[in-house]
Residue frames as a rotation matrix with the C-alpha (Angstrom) as fourth column:
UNK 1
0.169 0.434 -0.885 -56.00
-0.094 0.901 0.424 53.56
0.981 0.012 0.193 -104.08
UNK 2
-0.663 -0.530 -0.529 -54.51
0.430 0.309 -0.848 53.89
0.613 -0.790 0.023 -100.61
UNK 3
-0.545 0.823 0.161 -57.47
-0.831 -0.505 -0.234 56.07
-0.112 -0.262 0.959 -99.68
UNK 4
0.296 0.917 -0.269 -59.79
-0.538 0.393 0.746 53.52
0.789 -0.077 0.609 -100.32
UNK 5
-0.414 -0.040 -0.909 -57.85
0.564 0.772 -0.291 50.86
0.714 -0.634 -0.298 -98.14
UNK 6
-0.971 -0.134 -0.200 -58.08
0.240 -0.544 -0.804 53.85
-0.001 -0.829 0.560 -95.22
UNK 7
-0.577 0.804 -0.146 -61.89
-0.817 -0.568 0.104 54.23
0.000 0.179 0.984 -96.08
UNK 8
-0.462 0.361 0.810 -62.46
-0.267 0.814 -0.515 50.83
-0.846 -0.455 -0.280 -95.38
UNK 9
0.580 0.796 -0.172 -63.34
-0.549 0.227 -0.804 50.47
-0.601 0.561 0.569 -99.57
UNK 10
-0.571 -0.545 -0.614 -60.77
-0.798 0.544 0.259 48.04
0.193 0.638 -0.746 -100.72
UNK 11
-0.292 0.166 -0.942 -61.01
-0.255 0.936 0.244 44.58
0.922 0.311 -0.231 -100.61
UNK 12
0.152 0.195 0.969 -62.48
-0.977 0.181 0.116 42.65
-0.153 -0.964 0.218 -98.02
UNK 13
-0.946 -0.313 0.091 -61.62
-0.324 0.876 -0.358 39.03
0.032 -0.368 -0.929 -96.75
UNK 14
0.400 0.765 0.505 -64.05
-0.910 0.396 0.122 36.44
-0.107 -0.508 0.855 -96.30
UNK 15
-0.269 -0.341 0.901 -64.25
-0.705 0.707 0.057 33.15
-0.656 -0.619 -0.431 -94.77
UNK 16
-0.956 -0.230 0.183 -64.99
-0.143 0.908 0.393 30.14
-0.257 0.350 -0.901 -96.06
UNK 17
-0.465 0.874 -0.143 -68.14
0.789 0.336 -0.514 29.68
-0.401 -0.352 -0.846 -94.56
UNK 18
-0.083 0.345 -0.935 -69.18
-0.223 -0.921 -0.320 33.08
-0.971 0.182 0.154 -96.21
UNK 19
-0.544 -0.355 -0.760 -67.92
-0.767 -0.157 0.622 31.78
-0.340 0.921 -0.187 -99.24
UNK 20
-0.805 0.594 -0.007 -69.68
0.537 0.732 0.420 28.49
0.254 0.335 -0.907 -99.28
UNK 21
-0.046 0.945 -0.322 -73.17
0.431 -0.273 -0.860 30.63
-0.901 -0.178 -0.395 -98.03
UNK 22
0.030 0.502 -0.864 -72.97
-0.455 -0.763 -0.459 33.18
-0.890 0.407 0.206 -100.65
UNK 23
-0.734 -0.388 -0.558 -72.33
-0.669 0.270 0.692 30.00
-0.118 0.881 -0.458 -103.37
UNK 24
0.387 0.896 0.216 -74.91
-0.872 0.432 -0.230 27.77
-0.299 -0.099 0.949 -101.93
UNK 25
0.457 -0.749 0.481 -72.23
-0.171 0.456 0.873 25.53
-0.873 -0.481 0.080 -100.76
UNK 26
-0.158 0.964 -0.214 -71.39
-0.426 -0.262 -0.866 25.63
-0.891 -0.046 0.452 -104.48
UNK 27
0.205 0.789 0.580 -73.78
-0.042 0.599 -0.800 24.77
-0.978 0.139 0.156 -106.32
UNK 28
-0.802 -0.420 0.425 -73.27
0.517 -0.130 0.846 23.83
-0.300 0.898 0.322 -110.19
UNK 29
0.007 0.478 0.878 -76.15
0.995 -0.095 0.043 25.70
0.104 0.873 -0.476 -111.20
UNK 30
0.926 0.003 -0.377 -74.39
0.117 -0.953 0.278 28.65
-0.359 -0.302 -0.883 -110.19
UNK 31
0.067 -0.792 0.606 -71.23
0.868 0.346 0.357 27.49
-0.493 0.502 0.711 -112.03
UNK 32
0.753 0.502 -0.426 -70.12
0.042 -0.682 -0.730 30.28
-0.657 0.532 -0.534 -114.39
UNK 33
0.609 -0.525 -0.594 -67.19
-0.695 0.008 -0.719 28.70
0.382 0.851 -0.360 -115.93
UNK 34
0.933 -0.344 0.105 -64.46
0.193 0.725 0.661 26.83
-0.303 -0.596 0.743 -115.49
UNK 35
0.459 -0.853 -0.248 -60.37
-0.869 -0.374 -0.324 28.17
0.183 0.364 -0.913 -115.69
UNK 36
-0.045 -0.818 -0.573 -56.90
-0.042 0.575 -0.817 25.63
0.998 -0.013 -0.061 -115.29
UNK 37
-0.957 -0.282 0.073 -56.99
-0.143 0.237 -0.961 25.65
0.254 -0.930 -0.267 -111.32
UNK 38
-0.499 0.784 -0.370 -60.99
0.692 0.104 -0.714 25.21
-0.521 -0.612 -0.594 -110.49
UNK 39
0.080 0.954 0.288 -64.46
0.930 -0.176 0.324 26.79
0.359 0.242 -0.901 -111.08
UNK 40
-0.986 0.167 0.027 -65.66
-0.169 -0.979 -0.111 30.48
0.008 -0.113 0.994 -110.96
UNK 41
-0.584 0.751 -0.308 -68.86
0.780 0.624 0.042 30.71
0.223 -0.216 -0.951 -109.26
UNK 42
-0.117 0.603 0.789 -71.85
0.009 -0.794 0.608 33.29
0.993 0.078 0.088 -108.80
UNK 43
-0.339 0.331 -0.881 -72.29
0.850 0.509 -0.136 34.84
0.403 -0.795 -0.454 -105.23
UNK 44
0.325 0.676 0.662 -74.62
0.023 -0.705 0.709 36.46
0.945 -0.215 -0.245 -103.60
UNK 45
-0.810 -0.140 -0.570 -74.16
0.584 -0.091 -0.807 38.03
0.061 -0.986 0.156 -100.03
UNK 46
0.148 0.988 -0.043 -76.97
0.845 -0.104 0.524 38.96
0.513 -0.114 -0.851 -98.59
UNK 47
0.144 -0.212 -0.967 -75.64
0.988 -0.023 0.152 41.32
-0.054 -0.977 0.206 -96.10
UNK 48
-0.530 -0.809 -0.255 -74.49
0.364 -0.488 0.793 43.41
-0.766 0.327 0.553 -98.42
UNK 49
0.346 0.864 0.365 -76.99
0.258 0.287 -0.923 42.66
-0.902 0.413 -0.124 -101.32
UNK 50
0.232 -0.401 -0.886 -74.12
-0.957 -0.257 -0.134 42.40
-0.174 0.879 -0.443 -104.03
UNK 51
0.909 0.346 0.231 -72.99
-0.195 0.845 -0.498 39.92
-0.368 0.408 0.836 -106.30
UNK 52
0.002 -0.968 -0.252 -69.38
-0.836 -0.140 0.531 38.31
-0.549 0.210 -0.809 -107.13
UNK 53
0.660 -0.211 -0.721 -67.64
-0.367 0.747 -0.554 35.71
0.656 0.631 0.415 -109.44
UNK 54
0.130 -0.922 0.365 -65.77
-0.983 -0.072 0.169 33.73
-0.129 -0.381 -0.915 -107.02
UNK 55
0.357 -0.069 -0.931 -63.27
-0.757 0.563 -0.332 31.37
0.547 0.824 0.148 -107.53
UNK 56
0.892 0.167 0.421 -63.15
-0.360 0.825 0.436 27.75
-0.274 -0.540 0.796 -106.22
UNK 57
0.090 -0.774 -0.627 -59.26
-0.932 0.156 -0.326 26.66
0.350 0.614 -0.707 -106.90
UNK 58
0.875 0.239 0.421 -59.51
-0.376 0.884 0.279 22.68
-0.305 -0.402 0.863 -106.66
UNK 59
0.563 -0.724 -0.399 -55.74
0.125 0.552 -0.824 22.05
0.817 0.414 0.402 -107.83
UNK 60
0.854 -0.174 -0.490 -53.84
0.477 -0.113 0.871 21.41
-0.207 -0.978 -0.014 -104.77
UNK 61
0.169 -0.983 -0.077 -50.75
0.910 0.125 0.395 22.48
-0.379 -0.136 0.915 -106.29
UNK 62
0.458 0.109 0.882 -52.03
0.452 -0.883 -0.125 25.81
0.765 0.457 -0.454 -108.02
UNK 63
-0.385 -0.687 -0.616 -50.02
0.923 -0.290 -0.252 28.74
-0.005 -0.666 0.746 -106.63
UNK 64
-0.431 0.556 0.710 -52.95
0.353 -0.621 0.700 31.31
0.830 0.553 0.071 -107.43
């Protein structure tokens, strides 16, 4: 796995603002569930042309 980080294929960061584009600021009809700290949403980056589940944690006190 340490090869990928050095290949630049782990994880990547993103901003907010990435996050709210690729959610369509978001949107419930992109909703794909709901867990104990917030929503899990479909996104799309374009940049890329892939797709994630990301999650929206709306409990201030979660530690996730």
């Amino acid at each position: 796995m340490d090869e990928e980080f050095q290949m630049g294929a782990g994880p990547k960061k993103f901003s907010y603002q990435e996050l709210l584009d690729a959610t369509n600021n978001f949107e419930e009809t992109l909703k794909l569930g709901q867990g104990g700290f917030g929503g899990v949403y479909k996104g799309y980056f374009k940049d890329t042309n892939s797709v994630a589940a990301i999650k929206r944690r709306i409990s201030p006190n979660a530690r996730q």
